[in-house]
C-alpha positions in Angstrom: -20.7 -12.5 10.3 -21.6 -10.6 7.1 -23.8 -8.2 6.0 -25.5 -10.2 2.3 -27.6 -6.9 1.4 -24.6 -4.2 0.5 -22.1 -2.7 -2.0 -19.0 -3.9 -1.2 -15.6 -2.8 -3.5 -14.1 -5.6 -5.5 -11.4 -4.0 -6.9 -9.7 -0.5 -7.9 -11.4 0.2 -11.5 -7.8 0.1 -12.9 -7.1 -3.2 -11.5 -9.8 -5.1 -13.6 -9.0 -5.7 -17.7 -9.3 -8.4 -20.1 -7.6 -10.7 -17.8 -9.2 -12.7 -15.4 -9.0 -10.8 -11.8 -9.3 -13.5 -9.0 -10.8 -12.0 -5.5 -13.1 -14.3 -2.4 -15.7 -11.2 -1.4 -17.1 -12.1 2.0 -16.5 -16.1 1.3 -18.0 -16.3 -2.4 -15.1 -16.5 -4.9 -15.7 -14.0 -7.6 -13.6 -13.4 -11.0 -14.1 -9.9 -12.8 -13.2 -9.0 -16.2 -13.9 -6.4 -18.7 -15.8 -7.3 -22.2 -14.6 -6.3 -25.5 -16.5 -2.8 -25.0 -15.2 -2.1 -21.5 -18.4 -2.9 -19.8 -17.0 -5.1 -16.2 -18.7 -8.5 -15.6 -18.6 -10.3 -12.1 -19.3 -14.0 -12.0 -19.0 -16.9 -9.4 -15.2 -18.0 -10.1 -15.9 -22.1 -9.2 -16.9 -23.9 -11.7 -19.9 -26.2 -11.1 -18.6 -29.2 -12.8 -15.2 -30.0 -11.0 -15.0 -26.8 -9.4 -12.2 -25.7 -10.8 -11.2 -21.7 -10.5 -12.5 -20.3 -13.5 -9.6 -17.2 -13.5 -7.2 -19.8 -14.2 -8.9 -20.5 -18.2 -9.0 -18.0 -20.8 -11.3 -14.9 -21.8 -12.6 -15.9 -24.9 -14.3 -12.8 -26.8 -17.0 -11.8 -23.6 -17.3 -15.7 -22.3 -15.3 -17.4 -19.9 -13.5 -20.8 -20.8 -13.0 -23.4 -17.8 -9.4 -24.4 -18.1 -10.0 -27.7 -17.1 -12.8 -29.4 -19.3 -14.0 -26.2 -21.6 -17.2 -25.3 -20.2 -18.2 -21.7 -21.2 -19.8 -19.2 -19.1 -21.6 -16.1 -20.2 -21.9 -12.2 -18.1 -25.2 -13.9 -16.9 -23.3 -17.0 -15.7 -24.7 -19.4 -17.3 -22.7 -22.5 -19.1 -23.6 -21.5 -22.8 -21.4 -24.3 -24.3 -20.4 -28.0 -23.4 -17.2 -29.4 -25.6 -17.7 -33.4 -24.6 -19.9 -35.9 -25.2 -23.0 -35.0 -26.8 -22.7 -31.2 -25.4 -26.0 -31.5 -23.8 -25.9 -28.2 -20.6 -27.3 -29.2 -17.4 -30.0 -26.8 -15.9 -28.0 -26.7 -12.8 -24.0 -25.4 -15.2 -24.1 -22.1 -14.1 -22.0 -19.9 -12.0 -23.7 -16.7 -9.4 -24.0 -13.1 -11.3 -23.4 -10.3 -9.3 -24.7 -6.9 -10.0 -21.8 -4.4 -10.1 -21.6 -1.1 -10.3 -18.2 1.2 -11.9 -18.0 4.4 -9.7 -16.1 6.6 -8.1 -13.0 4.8 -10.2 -14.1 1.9 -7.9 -15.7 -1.6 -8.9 -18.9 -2.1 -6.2 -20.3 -5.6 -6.0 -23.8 -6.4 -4.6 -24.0 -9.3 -2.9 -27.0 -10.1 -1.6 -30.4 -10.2 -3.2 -30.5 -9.0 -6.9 -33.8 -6.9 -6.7 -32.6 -5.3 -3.9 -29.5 -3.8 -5.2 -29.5 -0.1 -5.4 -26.7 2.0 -6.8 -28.3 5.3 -5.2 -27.4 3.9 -2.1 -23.1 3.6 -2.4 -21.8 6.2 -0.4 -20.2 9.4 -2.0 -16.3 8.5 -2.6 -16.3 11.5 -5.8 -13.2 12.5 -4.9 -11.7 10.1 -6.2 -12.4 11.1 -9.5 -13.0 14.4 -9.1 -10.4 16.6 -11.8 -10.0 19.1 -8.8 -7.9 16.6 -7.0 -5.2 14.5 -7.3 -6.0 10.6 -6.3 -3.2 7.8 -5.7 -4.6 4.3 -3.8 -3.9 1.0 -3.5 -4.8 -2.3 -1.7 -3.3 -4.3 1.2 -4.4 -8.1 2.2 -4.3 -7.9 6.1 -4.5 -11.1 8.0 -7.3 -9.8 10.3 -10.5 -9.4 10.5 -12.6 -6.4 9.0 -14.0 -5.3 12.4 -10.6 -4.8 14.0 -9.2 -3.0 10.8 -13.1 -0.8 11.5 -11.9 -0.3 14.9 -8.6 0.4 14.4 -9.6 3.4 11.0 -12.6 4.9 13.8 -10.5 5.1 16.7 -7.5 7.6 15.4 -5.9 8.3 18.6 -3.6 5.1 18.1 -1.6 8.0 16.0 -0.1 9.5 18.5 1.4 6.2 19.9 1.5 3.8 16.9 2.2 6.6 14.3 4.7 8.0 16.7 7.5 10.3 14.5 5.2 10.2 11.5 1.8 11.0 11.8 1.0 11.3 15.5 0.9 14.4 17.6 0.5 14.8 21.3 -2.5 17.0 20.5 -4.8 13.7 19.2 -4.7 12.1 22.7 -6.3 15.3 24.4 -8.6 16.2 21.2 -12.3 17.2 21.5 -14.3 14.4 20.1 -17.7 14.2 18.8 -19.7 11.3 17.3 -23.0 11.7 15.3 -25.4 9.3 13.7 -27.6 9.2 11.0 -29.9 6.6 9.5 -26.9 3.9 9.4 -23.7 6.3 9.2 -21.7 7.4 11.5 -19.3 10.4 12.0 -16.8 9.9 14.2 -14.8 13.2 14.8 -11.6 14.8 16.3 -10.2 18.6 16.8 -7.5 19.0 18.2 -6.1 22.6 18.9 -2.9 23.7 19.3 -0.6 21.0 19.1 2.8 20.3 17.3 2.8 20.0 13.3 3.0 16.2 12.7 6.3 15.4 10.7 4.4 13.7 7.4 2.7 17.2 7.3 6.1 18.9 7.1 6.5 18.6 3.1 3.0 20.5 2.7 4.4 23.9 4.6 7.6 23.4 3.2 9.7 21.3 5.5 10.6 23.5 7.7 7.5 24.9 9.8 7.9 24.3 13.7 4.9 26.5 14.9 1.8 24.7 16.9 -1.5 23.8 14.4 -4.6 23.0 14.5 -5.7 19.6 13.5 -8.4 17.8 12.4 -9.5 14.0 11.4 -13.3 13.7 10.6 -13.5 10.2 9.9 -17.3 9.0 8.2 -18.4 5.6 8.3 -20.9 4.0 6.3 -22.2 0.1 6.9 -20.6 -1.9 6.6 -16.8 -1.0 5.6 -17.3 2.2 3.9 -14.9 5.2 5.6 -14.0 8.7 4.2 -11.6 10.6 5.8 -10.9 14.1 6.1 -8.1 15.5 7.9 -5.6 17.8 7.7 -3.7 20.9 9.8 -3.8 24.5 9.7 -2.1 27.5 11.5 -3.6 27.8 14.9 -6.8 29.9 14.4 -7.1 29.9 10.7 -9.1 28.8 8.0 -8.7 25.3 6.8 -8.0 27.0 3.6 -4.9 28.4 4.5 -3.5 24.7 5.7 -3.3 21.5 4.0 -5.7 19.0 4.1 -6.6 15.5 2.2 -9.5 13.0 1.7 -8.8 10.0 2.8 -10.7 6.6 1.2 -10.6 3.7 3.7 -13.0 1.0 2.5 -12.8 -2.4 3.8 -13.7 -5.8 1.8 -13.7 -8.8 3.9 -12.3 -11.7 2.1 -13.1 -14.3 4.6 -13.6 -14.6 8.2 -10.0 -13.8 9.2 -8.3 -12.0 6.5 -9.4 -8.2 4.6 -8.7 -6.1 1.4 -8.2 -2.8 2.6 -8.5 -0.2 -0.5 -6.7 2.5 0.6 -6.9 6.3 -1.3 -5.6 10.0 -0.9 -7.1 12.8 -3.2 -5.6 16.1 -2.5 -6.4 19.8 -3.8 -3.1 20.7 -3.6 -0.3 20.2 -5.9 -2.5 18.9 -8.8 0.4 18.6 -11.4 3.5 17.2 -9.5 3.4 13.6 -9.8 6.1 13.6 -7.3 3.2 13.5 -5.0 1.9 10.1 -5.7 5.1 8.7 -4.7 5.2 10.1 -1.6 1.9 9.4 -0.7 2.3 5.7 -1.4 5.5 6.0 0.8 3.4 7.5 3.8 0.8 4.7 3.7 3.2 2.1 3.4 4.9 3.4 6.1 2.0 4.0 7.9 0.0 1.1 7.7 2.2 -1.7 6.0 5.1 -1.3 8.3 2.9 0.3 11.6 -0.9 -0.1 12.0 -0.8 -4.3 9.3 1.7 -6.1 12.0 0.0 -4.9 15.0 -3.8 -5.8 13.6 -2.4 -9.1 12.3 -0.6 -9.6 15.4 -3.6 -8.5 17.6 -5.9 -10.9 15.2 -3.9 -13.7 16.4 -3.9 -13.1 20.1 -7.6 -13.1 19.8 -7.5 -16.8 18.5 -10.5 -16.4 16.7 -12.6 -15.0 19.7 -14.6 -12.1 19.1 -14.4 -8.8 21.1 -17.1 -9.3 23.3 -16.1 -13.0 23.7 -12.8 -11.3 25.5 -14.4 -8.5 27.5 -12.0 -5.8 26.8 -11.2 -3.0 28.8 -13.0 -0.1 27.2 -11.6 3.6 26.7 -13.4 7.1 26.0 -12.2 6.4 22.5 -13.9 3.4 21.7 -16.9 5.1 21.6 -16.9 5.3 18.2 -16.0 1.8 17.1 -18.8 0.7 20.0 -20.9 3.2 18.4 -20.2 1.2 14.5 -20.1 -2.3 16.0 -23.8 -2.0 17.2 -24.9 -0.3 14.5 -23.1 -3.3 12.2 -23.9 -6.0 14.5 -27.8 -5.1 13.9 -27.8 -4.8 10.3 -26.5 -8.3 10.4 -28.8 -9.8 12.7 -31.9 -8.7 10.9 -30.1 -8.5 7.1 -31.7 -5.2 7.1 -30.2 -2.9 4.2 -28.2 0.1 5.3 -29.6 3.8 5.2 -26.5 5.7 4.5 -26.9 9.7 5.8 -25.6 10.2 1.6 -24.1 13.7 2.7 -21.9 14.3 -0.3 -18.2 15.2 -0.3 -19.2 19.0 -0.8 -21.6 19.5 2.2 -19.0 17.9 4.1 -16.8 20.4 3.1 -18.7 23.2 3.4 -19.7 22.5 7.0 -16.1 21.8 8.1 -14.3 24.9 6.3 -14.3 27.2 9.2 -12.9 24.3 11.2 -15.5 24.2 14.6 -16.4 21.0 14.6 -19.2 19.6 12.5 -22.6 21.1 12.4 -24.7 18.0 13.4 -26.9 16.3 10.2 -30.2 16.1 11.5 
């Protein structure tokens, strides 16, 4: 069901401070907090003793204080200090450590085996915290499970019919697709010439331009729920450069077996001082994906009655072939617990090889 051996993101870098942050990464509940010199700590988040949730004591100096009988835990997870009786510690009061890593303005977590975790190996997300753009993100909880949010992020032509009057053009369903894999990532791309100017682009040409564009949505997957996205529109012809385009972060965390964090981001080069931006950004994806793409997947999640896709036999489309293209990819790491080989193209080549907007040179 899970992959043990990878980085997964536990939380928004912002979201984690001297208070006790609660989150269940792929089953195992975790809290995270910063110590006194900003350094984040990951722990198991059930106590041993009574298992009581250890985000509900208290943060005292670096150790956490069990709110129920007092136990302390240190970064390491072990119980450094008993309050009753004769304060002996068993060998066995001690809560999981987990590796994690601060990047990218993200929290990574390693679950699996602790000699095996490798920072070199998160994907690039550096635009995020790059100074040459201007990030805004967030996190939903979807009632669904990760592979049908991966499915649903791979597969964009859903825009034109889901995103209908926001985000979809009629251009997406007739776009020329490409998909390319290497090691364990996956590039799952779509150029589509020549179509009308979706309506959330409007704002970036000024509101008022009717004229045909081209569009593009390069969307780069990385095992297991690692996806970049770069898209954006252009006047028919002409050099991305001369359009508007964004990064788009779309990493999935699954919390359990039927429900997901979905940490969402946009980092534009455009616009790097007006604030007003972030605000409209958070607008767009809560229109997009709170009110459009969260119902449907939740809905979808519940027809499914805990069967998996193959379970169902679904009809398959020419667009699946990217999320069939993930799923096997996935579905092998998982079998053998083999670690992912990420491609570890950075944000810049990426760029570079799409600036003159053919579609992208293939990484060999």
């Amino acid at each position: 069901m899970y992959l043990s051996n990878a980085w997964y993101v536990a939380a928004w870098s912002n979201e984690v401070g001297r208070a006790l942050l609660e989150r269940t990464i792929i089953d195992e509940p975790v809290v995270l907090y910063r110590k006194e010199d900003g350094t984040p700590v990951a722990i198991g988040n059930r106590c041993p003793h009574r298992f009581a949730p250890l985000n509900l004591g208290k943060l005292i100096d670096d150790i956490v204080q069990c709110p129920y009988h007092g136990l302390r835990f240190d970064e390491s997870g072990a119980c450094i200090h008993n309050p009753n009786g004769d304060g002996k510690i068993a060998s066995k009061a001690r809560v999981k450590r987990y590796p994690i890593v601060e990047k990218h303005d993200l929290i990574w977590l390693w679950s699996g085996e602790l000699e095996l975790a490798d920072e070199t190996k998160i994907p690039d997300f550096s635009c995020l915290s790059d100074k040459n753009f201007r990030s805004v993100g967030g996190v939903f909880e979807v009632e669904a499970p990760y592979a049908l949010l991966i499915d649903n992020l791979i597969d964009l032509t859903h825009a034109q019919f889901l995103h209908e009057g926001t985000v979809g053009s009629d251009a997406i369903a007739g776009g020329e697709y490409e998909l390319i894999q290497q090691g364990t990532t996956v590039y799952s791309n779509l150029w589509c010439p020549d179509g009308p100017l979706p309506p959330a682009w409007q704002p970036a040409f000024g509101g008022n331009y009717e004229k045909p564009v081209d569009q593009w949505l390069y969307m780069r997957w990385d095992a297991p729920t690692h996806m970049l996205l770069d898209v954006g529109v252009t006047p028919i012809g002409r050099p991305r450069s001369e359009g508007a385009w964004v990064y788009g972060t779309d990493i999935l965390t699954p919390k359990d077996a039927k429900t997901t964090y979905y940490f969402w981001g946009i980092s534009q080069n455009y616009a790097l001082d007006d604030e007003s931006q972030d605000d409209a950004w958070r607008g767009s994806i809560y229109q997009a994906f709170e009110c459009q793409d969260k119902p449907l997947l939740e809905a979808q999640a519940k027809m499914m009655r805990g069967k998996s896709l193959d379970e169902l036999d679904p009809v398959l489309l020419s667009s699946d072939t990217g999320p069939v293209r993930c799923r096997r990819v996935l579905d092998k790491l998982i079998e053998t617990q083999a670690l992912p080989e990420p491609a570890l193209i950075s944000i810049a080549e990426l760029q570079n090889n799409n600036t003159n907007l053919g579609r992208i040179e293939p990484v060999v």
